[in-house]
Every structure is written in C-alpha cells, then in structure tokens.
C-alpha positions in Angstrom: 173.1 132.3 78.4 171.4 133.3 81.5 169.3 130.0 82.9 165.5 130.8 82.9 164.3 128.9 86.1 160.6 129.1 87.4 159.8 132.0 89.9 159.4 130.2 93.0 156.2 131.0 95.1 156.8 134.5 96.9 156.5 133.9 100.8 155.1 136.5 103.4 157.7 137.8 106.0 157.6 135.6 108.8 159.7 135.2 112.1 162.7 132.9 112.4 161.5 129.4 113.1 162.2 128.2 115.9 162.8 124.5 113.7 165.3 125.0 110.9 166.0 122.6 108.2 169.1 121.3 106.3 169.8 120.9 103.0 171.3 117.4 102.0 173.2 116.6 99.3 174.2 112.6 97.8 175.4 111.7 94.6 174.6 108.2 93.5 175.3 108.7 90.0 178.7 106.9 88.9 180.7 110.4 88.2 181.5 112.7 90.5 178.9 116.2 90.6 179.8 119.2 91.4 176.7 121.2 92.7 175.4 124.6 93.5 173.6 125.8 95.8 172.6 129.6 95.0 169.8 131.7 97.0 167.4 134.0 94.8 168.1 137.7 94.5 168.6 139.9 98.2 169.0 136.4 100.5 172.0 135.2 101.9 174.2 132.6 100.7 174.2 128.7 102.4 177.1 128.3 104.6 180.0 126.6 102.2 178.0 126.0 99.6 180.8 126.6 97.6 183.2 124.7 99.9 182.5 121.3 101.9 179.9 120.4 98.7 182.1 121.8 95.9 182.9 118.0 94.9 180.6 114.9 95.6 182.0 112.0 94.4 180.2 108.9 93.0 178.2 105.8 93.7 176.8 107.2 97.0 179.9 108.2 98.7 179.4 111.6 97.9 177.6 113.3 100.5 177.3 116.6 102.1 174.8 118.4 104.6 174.5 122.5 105.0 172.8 124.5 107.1 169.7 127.1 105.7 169.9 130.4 106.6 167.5 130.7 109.6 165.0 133.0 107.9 162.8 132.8 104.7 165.2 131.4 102.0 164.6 130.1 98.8 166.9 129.0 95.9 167.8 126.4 93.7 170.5 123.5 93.2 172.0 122.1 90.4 175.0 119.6 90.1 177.4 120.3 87.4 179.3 117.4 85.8 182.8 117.0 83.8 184.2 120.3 85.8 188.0 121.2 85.7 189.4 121.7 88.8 187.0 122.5 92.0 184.0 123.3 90.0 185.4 127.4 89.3 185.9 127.0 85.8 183.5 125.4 82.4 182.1 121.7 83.4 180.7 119.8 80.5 177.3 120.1 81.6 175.2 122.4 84.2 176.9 125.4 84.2 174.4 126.5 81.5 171.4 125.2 79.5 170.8 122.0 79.2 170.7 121.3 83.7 167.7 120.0 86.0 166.9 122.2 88.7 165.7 122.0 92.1 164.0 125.2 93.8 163.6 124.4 97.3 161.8 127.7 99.7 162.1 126.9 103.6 161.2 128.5 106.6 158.6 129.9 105.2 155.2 131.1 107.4 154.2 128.7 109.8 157.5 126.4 108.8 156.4 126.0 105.3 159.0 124.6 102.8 158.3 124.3 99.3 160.3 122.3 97.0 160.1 121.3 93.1 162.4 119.9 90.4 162.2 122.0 87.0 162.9 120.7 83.6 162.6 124.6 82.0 166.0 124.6 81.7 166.4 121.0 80.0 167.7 118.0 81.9 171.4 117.1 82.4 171.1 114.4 85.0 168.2 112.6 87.6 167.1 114.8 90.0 164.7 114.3 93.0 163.9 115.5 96.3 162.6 114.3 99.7 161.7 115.9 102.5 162.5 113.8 105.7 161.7 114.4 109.4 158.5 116.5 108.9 155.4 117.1 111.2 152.7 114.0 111.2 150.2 113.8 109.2 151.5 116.3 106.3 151.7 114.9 102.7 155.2 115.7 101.9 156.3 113.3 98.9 159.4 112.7 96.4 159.5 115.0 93.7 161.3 114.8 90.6 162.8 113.2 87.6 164.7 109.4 88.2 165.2 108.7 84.7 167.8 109.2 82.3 166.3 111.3 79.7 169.6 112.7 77.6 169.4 108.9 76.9 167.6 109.2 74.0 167.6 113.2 73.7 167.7 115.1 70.2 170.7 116.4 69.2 171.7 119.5 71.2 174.8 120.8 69.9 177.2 119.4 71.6 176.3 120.4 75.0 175.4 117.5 76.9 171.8 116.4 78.5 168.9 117.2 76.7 167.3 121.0 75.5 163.8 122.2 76.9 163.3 123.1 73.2 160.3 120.8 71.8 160.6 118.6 74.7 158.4 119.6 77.3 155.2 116.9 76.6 158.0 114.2 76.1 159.4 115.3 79.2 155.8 115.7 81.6 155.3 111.8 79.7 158.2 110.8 81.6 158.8 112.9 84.9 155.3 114.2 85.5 156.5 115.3 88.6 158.8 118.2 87.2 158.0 120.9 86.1 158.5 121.7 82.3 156.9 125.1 81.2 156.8 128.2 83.4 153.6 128.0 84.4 153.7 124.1 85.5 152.8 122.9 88.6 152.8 118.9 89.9 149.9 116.9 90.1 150.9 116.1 93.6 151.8 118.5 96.4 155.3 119.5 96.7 155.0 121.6 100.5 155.6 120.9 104.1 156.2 122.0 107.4 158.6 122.3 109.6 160.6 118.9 107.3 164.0 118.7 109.6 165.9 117.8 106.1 165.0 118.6 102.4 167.4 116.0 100.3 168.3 116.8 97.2 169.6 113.0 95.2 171.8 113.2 92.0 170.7 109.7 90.1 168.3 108.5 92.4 167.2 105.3 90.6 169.3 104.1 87.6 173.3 105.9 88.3 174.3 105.4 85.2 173.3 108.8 83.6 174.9 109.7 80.2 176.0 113.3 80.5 179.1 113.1 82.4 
C-alpha cells in the first residue's frame, strides 16, 4: 500500500544558500529504529541515508547527522521498527501504514525551512522535531507528537501502531501539533530560516513506545 503523506508546500526556485542545514537523527526510544530519509519526486537523495543511519540503536545512543543536498530539498523521514537485517527487508512497523512522518523542506527562498510531523498515515512511534541554530528573533518551535498513542489504539490488524482510520479528532486531542487530515495545518508555525540543524527525535518524551 503506497503511504499517502501530505504534499509539502511547493517552494520557488532559489539559489544555493550560502547556509546549509543538517538533518539530525536520535533515537531515545528503548528499541533500536531504523529510519528513512527519502527526498520527494526529481531531488536528490541525502548522502548515506541509507548507510551511516541505517540502524540507530536505543536509549539515546543512537545518533546520526547527514548532510542536505545544498539546493531546495524536501522529503520526509520515518523510523522503521522490528527490521530483519540492515533495514532492506519487512520491519514490523513503518515500512507501510500505520508510521508517523516528518516532512521537513530546507533551503528554501531566502533560507526558509519548513518542517511538520504528519499523522495521515497513522502513528507507529513519537515523533518530533526541532530546529536548532536559527537566525534571532524567528519563532521556530518543536513540532510533533511525544506520546505513545498505539498505547491504547483500536485494533489494526495485526500491524503495529495505530491506523489514521477514525482516528484523526482522537489524534489532533492529543498531538495538536501533527497534522492528521490532508488539509491540516498546526496552530503554531512550523518555518524558519536559515536553522543550522533540523532534528528529527524518535520517542522524545516517554521511550517506552509499544510498537517495536
């Protein structure tokens, strides 16, 4: 089943930056993730993505930093859990419906970076991000879901995590700084510019999330 994720906001052509920004990844949760990090349609992959970050192992010692493209880029990570192996073949959750998303778009016009966590998809594990070493004086805050919500999810069907199906007031209730429908959008804002680092944090609050 193809994942249905948000269309991310379309940016104008712009020049390289002359700042980039790095994507950080750190696994608090107490099971090892193994994430992905894929670009939208015509842009280049990150830099071993599928290599240096292929495992991050848990309670915080999992931690890896790549490099954005230098142009416009946008994409979205997710961290896969219970994967044979180096990630290549099934996992028991994120490789497909139910998985929590971040869409992150950097270097953007005038250094803009967007960045949003997406429950469209369902929810397989806490999620947030936080955008570190930005200009002054730019609202750039935490986004995303810290709780366990496959906790006390509906049945799924064996899957893992918790199903978008029927849950996306019960979700907003709890993370109402995801996105849960297509058309969503945060009550806070979710840009910046020029952020040195956007950080992407498996388990952020409570690591003791139930779908691994």
């Amino acid at each position: 089943m193809a994942l249905a994720f948000a269309v991310l906001a379309t940016f104008a052509a712009a020049a390289t930056p002359t700042t980039t920004t790095n994507l950080t990844l750190h696994n608090l949760c107490t099971h090892p993730v193994w994430p992905l990090v894929t670009a939208n349609a015509g842009l280049p992959a990150i830099a071993d993505a599928a290599g240096a970050a292929t495992r991050l192992d848990g309670n915080g010692d999992g931690l890896a930093t790549l490099a954005f493209p230098p142009g416009a880029w946008s994409g979205r990570v997710v961290a896969r859990t219970g994967c044979r192996g180096n990630g290549s073949s099934r996992c028991n959750t994120g490789d497909a419906p139910p998985v929590t998303v971040a869409q992150v778009s950097v270097h953007g016009a005038g250094g803009l970076a967007e960045y949003s966590v997406s429950l469209v998809d369902g929810f397989n594990l806490p999620v947030v991000v936080t955008p570190h070493g930005f200009e002054q004086g730019r609202l750039c805050p935490s986004l995303g879901c810290a709780v366990d919500l496959a906790a006390d999810c509906p049945g799924d069907g064996g899957r893992g995590g918790c199903m978008a199906a029927g849950q996306a007031e019960a979700f907003k209730a709890r993370c109402p700084d995801t996105r849960t429908t297509p058309t969503d959008v945060e009550a806070t804002p979710q840009r910046c510019i020029h952020p040195a680092e956007l950080k992407v944090v498996f388990c952020p609050l409570d690591n003791t999330s139930s779908t691994h």
